[in-house]
C-alpha positions as CSV (number, residue, x, y, z in Angstrom):
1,X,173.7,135.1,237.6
2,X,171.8,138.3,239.5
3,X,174.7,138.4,241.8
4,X,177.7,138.6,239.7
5,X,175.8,141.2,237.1
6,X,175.4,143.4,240.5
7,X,179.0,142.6,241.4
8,X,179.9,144.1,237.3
9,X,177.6,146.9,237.7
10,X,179.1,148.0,241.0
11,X,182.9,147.6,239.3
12,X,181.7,149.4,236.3
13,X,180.7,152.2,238.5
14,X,183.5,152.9,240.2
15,X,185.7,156.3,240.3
16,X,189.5,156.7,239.7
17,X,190.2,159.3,241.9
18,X,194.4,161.0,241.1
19,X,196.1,162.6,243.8
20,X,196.9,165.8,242.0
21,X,199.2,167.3,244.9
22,X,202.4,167.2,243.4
23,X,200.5,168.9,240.2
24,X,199.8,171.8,242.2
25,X,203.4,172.2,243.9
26,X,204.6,172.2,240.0
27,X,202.0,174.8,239.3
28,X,203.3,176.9,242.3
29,X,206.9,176.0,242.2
30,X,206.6,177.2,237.8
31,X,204.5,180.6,239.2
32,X,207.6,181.3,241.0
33,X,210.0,180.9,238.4
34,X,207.8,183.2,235.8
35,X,208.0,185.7,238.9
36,X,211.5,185.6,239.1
37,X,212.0,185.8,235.5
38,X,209.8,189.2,235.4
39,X,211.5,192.1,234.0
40,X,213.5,194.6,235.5
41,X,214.2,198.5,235.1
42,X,217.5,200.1,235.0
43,X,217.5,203.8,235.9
44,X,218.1,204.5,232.3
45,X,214.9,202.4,231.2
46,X,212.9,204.8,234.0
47,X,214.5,207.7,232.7
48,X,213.4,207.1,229.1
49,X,209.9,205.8,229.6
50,X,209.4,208.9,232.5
51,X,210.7,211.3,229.1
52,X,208.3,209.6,226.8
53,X,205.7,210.3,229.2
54,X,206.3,213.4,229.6
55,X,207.0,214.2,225.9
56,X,203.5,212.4,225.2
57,X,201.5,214.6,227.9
58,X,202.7,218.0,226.4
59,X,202.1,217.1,222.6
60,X,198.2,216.0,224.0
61,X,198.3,219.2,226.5
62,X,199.7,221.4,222.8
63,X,196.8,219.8,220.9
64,X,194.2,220.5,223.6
65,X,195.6,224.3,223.6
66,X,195.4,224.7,219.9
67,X,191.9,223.4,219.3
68,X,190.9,226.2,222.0
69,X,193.6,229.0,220.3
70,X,191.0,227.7,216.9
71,X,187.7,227.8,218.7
72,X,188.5,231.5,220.0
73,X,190.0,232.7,216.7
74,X,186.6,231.4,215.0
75,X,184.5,233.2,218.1
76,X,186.8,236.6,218.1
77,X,185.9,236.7,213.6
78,X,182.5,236.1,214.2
79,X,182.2,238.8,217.1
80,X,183.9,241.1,214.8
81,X,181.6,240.5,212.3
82,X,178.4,240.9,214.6
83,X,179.7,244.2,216.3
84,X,181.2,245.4,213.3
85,X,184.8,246.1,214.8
86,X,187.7,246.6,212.5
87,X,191.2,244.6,213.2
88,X,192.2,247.7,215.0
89,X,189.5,247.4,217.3
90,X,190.1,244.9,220.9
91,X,187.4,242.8,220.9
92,X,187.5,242.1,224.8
93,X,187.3,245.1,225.6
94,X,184.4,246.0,223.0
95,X,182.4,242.9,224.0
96,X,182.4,243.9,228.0
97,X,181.4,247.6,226.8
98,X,178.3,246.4,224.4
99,X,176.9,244.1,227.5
100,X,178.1,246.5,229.8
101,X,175.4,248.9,228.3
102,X,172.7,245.9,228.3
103,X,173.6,245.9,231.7
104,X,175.5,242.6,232.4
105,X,178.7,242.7,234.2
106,X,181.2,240.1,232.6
107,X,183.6,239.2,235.3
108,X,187.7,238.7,234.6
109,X,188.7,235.5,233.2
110,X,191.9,234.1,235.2
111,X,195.3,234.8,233.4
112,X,197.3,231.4,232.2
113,X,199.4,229.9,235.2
114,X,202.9,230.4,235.1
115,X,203.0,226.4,234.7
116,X,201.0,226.4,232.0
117,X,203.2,229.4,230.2
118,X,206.3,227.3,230.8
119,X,204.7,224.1,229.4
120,X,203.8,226.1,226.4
121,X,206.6,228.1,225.7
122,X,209.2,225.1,225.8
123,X,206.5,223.3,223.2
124,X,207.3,226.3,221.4
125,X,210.8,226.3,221.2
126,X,211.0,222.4,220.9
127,X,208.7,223.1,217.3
128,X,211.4,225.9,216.3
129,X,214.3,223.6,216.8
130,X,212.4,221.0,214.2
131,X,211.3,223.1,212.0
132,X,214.3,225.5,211.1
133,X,217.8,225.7,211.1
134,X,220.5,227.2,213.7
135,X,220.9,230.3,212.0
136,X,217.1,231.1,212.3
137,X,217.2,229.7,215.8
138,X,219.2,232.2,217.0
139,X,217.8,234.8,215.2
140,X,214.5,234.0,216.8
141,X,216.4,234.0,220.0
142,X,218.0,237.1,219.7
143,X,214.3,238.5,218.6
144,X,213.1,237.2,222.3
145,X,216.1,239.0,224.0
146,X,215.5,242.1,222.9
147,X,212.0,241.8,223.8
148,X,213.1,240.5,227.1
149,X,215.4,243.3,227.9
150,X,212.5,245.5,226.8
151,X,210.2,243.9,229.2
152,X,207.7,243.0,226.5
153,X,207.7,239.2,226.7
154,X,205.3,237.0,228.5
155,X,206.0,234.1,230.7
156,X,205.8,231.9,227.7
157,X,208.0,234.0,225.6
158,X,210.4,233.5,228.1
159,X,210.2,229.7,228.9
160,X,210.7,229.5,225.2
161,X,213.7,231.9,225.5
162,X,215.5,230.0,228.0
163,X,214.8,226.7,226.0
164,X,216.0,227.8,222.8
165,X,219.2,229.5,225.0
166,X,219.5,225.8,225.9
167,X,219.8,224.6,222.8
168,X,222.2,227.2,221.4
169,X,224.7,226.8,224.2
170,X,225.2,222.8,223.5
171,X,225.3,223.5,219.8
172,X,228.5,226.1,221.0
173,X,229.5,222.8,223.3
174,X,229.3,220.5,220.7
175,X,231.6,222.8,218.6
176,X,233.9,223.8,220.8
177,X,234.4,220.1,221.7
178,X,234.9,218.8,218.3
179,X,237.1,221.9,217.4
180,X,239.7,219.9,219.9
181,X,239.0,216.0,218.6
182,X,236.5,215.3,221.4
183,X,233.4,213.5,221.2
184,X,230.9,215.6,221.4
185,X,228.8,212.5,222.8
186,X,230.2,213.3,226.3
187,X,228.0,216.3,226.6
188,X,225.1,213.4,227.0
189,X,227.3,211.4,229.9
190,X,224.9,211.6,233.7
191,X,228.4,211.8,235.3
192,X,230.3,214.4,233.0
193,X,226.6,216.3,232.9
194,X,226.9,216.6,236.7
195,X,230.4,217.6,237.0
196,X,230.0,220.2,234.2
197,X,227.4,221.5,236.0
198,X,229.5,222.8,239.1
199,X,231.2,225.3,236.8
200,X,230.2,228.7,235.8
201,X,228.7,229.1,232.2
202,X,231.4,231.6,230.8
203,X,234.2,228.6,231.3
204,X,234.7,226.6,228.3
205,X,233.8,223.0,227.7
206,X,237.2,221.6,227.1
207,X,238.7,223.2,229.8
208,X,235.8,221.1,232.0
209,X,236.3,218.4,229.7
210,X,240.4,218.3,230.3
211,X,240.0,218.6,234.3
212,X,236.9,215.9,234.2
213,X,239.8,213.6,232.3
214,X,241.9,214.4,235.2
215,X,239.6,214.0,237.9
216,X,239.5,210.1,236.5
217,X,242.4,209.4,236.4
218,X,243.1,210.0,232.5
219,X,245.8,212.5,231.2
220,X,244.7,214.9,228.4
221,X,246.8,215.6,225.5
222,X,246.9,219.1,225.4
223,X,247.8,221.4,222.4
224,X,250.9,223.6,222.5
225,X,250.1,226.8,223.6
226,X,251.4,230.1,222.3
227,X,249.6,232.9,225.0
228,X,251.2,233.5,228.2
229,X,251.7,231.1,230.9
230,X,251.6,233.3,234.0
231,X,248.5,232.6,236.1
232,X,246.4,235.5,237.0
233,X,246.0,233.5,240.1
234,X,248.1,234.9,243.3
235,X,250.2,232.8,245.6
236,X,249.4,229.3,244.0
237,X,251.7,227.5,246.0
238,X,249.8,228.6,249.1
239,X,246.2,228.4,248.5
240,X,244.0,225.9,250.3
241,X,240.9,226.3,248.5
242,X,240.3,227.4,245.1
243,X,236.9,229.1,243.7
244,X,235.3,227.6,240.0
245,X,236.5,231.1,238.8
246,X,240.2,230.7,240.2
247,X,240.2,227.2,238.2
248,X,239.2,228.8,235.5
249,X,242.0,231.1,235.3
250,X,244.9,228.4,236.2
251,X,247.5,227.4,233.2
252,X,248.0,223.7,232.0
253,X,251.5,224.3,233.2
254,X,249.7,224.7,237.3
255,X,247.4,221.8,236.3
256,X,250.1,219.5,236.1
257,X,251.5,220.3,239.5
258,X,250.7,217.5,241.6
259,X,250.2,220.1,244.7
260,X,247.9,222.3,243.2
261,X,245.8,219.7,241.8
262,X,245.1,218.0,244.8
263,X,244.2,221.2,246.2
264,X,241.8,221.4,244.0
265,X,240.3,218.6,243.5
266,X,239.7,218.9,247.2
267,X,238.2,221.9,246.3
268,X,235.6,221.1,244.1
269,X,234.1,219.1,246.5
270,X,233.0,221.9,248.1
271,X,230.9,223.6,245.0
């Protein structure tokens, strides 16, 4: 009948309509958890990606520098060829004469920043220490010191002095350490870096090593010694405060007096 097929047709054509509230809660309520489940840095994660960084910068900033170093080397040979200058000859200083004559006045070029020098020079010294062994090493760095004390190195020369310097003194560490049946991994501790760091660079490493033991609580099993056991330190008993040097020169014998030691590790924290 025309009224029940318009009574279908108006059924057929009707919506479902969900309520799809509690759909979005779980949605939000799930964004939450993935947040709280996001990743988090320790300082030594931050440390390592803010050394890759770094390490990735100065390769691209090396790169950058060489391509020029090639660029110049190609410009200086073809110069040389066009002028006619022998290898004796400076080509700067040839190049500002000939347009000098033509009557154009080339102005200085800026010298290399000191940051740049630095940046350089430790790129330097970080491509020695791949490429050869300790020996030649320190032969390079004995080549820069003479240099140095000649006062014919440049600021890159220099930072790759003090780099290579770097390297030689942990290498001396490391030995020194070992020499005694210490791991030589300590030398890599944050904390044991720090405290080593208060003391001058003439003391030894186990003697840091043996008082950072102490310092922690730990005792230090000490080989017996056969060189005197007098202290070159005056009036032990009555000092208050001792210098990094005075610790230096105090015997295992004063270390172990409970007195003196608390003077100074009282001391120390005044370095």
């Amino acid at each position: 009948m025309p009224g029940e097929d318009n009574e279908n047709m108006e059924k057929e054509g009707e919506l479902t309509v969900t309520d799809t509230t509690n759909n979005t809660d779980t949605n939000s309520n799930s964004s939450k958890e993935t947040n709280k489940e996001e990743k988090t840095f320790t300082q030594e994660d931050i440390d390592r990606i803010v050394k890759q960084e770094k390490a990735r910068l100065e390769r691209k900033y090396r790169r950058d520098e060489e391509s020029k170093l090639s660029k110049a080397k190609q410009l200086e040979s073809t110069l040389r060829s066009g002028l006619g200058l022998t290898e004796e000859d400076d080509v700067l200083s040839k190049v500002k004469e000939f347009y000098k004559e033509q009557g154009v006045n080339i102005p200085d070029s800026q010298a290399i920043s000191d940051k740049d020098a630095e940046i350089l020079g430790r790129a330097d010294a970080n491509d020695f220490i791949n490429d050869y062994d300790d020996e030649e090493i320190e032969a390079r760095a004995n080549e820069l010191a003479i240099k140095q004390k000649q006062g014919k190195t440049s600021a890159r020369e220099d930072a790759e002095f003090f780099k290579l310097g770097e390297y030689l003194t942990e290498k001396l560490e490391e030995k020194d350490l070992e020499a005694n049946g210490i791991d030589a991994s300590i030398l890599k501790d944050k904390d044991f870096k720090k405290f080593a760091g208060r003391f001058n660079r003439n003391t030894k490493m186990t003697e840091i090593y043996e008082l950072y033991q102490k310092v922690n609580g730990k005792e230090v099993k000490k080989p017996a010694s056969t060189g005197s056991t007098k202290s070159t330190v005056p009036n032990n008993q009555e000092k208050e405060y001792y210098t990094p040097e005075e610790v230096d020169k105090l015997t295992s014998k004063e270390l172990d007096n409970p007195t003196i030691w608390k003077r100074v590790r009282e001391s120390m924290k005044r370095w």
